[in-house]
N, C-alpha and C positions, 0 to 999 in steps of 0.2 A: 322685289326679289322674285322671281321665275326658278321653280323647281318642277325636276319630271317626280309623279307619284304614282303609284297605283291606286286604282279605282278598286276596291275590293265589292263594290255591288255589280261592276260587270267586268271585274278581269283583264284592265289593258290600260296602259299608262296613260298619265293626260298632263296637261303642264298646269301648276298651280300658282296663278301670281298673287303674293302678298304684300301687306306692305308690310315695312321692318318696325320695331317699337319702336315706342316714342315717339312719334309722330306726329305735326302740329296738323290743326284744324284746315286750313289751307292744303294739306298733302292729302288728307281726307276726302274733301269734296271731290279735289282735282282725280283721285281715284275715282270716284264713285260716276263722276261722269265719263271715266274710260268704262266704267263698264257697264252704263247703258247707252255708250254710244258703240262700243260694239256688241253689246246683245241688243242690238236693235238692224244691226246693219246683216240681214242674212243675205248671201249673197258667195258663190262659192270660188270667189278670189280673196275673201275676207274670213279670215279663222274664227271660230264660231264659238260661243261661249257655253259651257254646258253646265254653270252651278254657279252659284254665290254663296256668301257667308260669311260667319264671323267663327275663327277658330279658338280653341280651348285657353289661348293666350287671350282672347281680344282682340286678335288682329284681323282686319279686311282682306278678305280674299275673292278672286274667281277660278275657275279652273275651265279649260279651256282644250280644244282637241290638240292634240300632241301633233306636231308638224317632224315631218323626219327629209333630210336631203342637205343643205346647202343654199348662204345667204347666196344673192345678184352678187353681192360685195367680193366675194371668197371667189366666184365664178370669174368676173371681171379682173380681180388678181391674175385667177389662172391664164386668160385668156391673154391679155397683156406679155406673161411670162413665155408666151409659145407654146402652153401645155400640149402636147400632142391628143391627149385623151379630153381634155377641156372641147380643143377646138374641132376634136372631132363629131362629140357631145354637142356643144352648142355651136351650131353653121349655121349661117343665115337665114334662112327658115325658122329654126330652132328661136333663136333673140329676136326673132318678129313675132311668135306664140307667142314668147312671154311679156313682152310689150303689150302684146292686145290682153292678157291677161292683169295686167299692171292696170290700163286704161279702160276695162270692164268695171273692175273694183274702184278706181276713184271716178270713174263716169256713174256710179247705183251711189254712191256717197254721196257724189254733189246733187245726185237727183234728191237723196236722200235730206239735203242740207248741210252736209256735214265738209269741212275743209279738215284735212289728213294733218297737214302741216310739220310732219318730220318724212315726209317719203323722201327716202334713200336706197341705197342699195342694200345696206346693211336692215331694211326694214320689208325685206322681200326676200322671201324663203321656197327655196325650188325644189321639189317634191321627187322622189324617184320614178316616178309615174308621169312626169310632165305637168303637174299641179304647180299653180303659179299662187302665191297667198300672202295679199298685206297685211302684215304684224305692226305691232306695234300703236295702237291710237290713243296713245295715255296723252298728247297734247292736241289732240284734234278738238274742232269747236265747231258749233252747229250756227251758220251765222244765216237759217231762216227754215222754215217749216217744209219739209220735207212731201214730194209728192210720190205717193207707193208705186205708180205705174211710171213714171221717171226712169233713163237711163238703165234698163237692165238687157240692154242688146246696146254694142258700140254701133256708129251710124255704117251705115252698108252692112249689117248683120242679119240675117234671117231673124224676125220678130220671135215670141214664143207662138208654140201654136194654140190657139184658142181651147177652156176648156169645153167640153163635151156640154150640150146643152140641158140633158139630164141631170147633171150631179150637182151639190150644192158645193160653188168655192166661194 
C-alpha cells in the first residue's frame, strides 16, 4: 500500500509504502529486497528512497520522494485520444527526452545488476518539470554484481565531468 504523508521533521509530503497485515514470510523478503534494491540504485531517473522502518503496528515500511505529474500510461491514453493539450505537451522531441530518460535509468540498473522486470508505462511517472522516473522495483532481481562506474551516461552522451583533483570523492 503506497500512501502520501507528511514528513513533520521537514514539512513536505513524501509517499510511504507499506505492507498491509498479515503478511506471509515470502511478502516479507520480497519487500525488503524492493527496498534495498532501490536504496541502492541512486540515479535520478529512479525515485529515491529516504527512510525505512517498522511502524507502531509492525508493519514494514519505506517512504520515498513524493513524485507529482502523470504516469507514460495516462499520457499514451491521451495521446492516442487526440488530446490537443497531450499532443501539444508531448511532440516528438518531447517522447524522445523521456525515452532517453527511461533508458538512463535501466541502462545505471543493469550496470548496477539489477533487471526492472515490470517496466511499463504505468510504472513511469512524468514530472511537471520534464522529470522522467522509474517507479515501481518491488519485482526486480539482481541477477549479478553490480559495477559503480557502469552505465550512468546513455552511449553518445557527454560522460560526467571528472572530479576536481583536490577534493576527496
Amino acid at each position: 500500500e503506497v500512501l502520501l504523508v507528511k514528513d513533520h521533521d521537514i514539512h513536505r509530503t513524501v509517499a510511504l509504502k507499506r505492507l498491509p497485515q498479515g503478511v506471509d514470510m515470502g511478502q516479507v523478503l520480497r519487500f525488503v529486497d524492493e527496498v534495498r534494491t532501490v536504496g541502492s540504485l541512486e540515479h535520478p531517473n529512479i525515485v529515491p528512497v529516504h527512510d525505512v522502518g517498522v511502524d507502531a503496528e509492525g508493519r514494514l515500511f519505506f517512504v520515498m520522494k513524493r513524485l507529482e505529474g502523470e504516469t507514460l500510461e495516462s499520457v499514451i491514453t491521451r495521446l492516442r485520444e487526440g488530446e490537443p493539450a497531450a499532443t501539444a505537451k508531448y511532440s516528438f522531441p518531447m517522447r524522445v527526452q523521456i525515452f532517453r530518460g527511461i533508458l538512463s535509468a535501466v541502462a545505471y540498473a543493469h550496470g548496477q545488476g539489477f533487471v526492472h522486470r515490470d517496466l511499463k508505462p504505468a510504472n513511469i511517472m512524468l514530472g511537471p518539470f520534464g522529470e522522467v522516473t522509474v517507479m515501481d522495483w518491488g519485482l526486480a532481481k539482481r541477477i549479478r554484481g553490480g559495477d559503480p562506474n557502469a552505465a550512468r551516461t546513455l552511449p553518445g552522451a557527454p560522460a560526467p565531468a571528472p572530479a576536481p583533483a583536490d577534493l576527496d570523492v
